[in-house]
Backbone as CSV, one residue per row, in Angstrom:
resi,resn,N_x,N_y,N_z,CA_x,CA_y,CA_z,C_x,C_y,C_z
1,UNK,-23.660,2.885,4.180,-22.218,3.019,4.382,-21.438,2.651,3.139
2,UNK,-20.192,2.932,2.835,-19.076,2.459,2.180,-18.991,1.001,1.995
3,UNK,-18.961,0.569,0.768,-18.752,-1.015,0.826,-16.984,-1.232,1.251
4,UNK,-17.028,-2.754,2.053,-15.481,-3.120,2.022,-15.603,-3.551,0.993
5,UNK,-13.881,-3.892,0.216,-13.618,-4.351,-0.576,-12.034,-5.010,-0.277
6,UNK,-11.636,-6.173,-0.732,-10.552,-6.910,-0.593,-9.434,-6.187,-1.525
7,UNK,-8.356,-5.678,-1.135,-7.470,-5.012,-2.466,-6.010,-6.201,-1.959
8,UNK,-5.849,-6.210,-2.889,-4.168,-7.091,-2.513,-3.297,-6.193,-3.477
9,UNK,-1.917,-6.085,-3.411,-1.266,-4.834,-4.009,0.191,-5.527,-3.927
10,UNK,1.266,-4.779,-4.586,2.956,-5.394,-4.592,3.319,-3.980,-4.352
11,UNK,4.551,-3.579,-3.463,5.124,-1.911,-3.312,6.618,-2.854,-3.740
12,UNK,7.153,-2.221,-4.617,8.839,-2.314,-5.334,9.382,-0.705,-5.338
13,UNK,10.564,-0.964,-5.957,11.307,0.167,-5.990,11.007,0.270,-7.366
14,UNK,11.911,1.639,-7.713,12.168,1.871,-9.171,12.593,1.017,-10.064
15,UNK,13.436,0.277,-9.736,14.270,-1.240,-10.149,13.264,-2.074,-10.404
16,UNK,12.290,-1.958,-9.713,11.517,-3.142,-9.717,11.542,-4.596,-8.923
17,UNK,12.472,-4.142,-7.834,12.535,-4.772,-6.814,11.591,-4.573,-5.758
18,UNK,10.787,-5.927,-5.402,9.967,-5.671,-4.156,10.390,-5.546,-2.711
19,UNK,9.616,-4.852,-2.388,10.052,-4.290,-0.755,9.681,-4.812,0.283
20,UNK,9.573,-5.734,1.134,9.468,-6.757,2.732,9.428,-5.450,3.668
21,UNK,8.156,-5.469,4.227,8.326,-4.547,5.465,7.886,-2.965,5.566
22,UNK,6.912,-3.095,4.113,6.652,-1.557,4.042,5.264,-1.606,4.672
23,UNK,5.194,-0.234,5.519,3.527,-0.558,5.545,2.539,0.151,5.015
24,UNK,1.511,-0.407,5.040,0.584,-0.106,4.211,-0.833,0.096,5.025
25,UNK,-0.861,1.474,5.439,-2.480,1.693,5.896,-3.315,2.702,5.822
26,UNK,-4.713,1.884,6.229,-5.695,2.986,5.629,-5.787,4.245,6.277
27,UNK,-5.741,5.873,5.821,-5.266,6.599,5.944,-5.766,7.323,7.002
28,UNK,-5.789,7.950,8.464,-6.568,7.894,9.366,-7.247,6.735,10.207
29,UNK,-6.583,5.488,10.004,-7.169,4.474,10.751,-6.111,3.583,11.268
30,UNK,-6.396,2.436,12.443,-5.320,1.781,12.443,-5.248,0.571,11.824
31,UNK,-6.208,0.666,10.517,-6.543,-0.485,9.761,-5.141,-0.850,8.799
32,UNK,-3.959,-1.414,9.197,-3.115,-1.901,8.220,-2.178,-3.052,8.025
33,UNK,-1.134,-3.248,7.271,-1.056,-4.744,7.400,0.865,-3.913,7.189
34,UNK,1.637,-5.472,6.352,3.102,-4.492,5.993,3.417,-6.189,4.946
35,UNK,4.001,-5.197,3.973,4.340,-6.447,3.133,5.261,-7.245,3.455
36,UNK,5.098,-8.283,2.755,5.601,-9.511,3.096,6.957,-9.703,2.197
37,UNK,7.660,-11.068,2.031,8.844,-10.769,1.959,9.229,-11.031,0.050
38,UNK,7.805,-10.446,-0.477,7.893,-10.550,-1.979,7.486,-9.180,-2.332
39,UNK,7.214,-8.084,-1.338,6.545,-7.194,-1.233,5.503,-7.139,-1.391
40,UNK,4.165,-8.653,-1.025,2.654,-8.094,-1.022,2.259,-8.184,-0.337
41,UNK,0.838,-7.555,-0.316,0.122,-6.915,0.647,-0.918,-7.429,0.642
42,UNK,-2.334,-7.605,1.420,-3.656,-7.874,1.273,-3.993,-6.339,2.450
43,UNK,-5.289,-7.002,2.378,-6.245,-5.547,3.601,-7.842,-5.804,2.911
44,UNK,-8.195,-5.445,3.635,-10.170,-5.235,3.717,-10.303,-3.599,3.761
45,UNK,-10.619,-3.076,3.206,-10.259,-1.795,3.131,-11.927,-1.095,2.343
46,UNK,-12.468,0.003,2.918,-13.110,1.124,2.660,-13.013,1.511,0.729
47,UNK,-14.213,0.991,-0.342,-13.712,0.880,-1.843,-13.164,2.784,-1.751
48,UNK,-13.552,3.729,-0.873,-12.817,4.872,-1.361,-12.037,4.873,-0.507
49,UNK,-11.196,4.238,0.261,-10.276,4.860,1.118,-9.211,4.843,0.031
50,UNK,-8.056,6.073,1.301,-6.809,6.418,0.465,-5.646,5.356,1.736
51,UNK,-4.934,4.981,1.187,-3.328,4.085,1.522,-2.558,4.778,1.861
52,UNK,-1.843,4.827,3.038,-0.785,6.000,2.945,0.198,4.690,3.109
53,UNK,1.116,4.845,2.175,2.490,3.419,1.816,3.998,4.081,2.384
54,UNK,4.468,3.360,3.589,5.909,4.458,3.751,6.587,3.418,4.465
55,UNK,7.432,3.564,4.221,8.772,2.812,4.522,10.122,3.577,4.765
56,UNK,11.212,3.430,5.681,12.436,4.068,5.831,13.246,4.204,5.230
57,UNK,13.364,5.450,4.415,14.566,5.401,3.053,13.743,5.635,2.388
58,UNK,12.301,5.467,1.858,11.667,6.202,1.214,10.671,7.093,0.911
59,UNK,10.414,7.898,0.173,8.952,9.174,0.425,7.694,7.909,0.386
60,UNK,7.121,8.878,1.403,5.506,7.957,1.719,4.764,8.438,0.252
61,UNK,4.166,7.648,0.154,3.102,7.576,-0.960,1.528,7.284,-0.524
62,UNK,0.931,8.203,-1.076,-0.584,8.149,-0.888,-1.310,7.331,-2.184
63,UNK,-2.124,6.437,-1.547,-2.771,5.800,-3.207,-4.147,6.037,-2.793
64,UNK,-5.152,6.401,-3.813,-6.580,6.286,-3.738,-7.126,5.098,-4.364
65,UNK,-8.085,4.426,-3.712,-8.422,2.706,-3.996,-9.398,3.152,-4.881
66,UNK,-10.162,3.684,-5.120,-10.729,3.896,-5.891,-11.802,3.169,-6.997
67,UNK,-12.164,1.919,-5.659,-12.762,0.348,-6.219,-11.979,-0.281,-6.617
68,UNK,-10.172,0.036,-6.888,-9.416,-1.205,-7.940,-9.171,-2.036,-6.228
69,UNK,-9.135,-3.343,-6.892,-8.631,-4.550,-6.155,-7.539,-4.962,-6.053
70,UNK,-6.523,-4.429,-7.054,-4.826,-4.814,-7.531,-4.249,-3.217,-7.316
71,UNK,-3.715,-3.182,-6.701,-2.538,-1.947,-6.678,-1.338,-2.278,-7.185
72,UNK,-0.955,-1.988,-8.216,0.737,-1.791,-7.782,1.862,-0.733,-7.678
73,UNK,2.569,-0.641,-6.526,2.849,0.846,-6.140,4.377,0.412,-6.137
74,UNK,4.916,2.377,-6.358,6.225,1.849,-6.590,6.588,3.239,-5.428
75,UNK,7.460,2.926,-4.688,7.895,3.819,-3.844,9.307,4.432,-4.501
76,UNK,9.499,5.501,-3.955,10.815,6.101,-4.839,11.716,6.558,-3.758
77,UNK,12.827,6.185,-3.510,13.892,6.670,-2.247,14.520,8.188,-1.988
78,UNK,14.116,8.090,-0.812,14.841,9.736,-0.310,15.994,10.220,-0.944
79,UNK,15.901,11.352,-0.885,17.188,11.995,-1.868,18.495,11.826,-0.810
């Protein structure tokens, strides 16, 4: 099988402000968590799974883990 792997990650805006409350899960599963109020995240997560990251007000974002352990994702707001 797929090894788990621990990824911890930050989702901000363009600004570079972090986001409280986005969630963050593995893509097809109900494996997910929602950041916290600095915008980070932890999860046990599949080393190839993909993240689908979405929050209200902004476009969802897909990330591929791709073995990294650190994400940092930046969500970008609806037009």
């Amino acid at each position: 099988g797929v090894a788990t792997i621990g990824v911890k990650g930050t989702v901000k805006d363009k600004g570079g402000m972090p986001i409280p409350g986005v969630n963050v899960v593995v893509k097809g599963t109900t494996n997910g968590t929602i950041t916290d109020f600095d915008g980070n995240f932890k999860l046990d997560v599949p080393s190839n799974a993909v993240l689908t990251v979405s929050f209200i007000g902004y476009k969802s974002a897909e990330i591929s883990v791709n073995n990294q352990r650190v994400l940092n994702i930046v969500l970008e707001e609806e037009s």
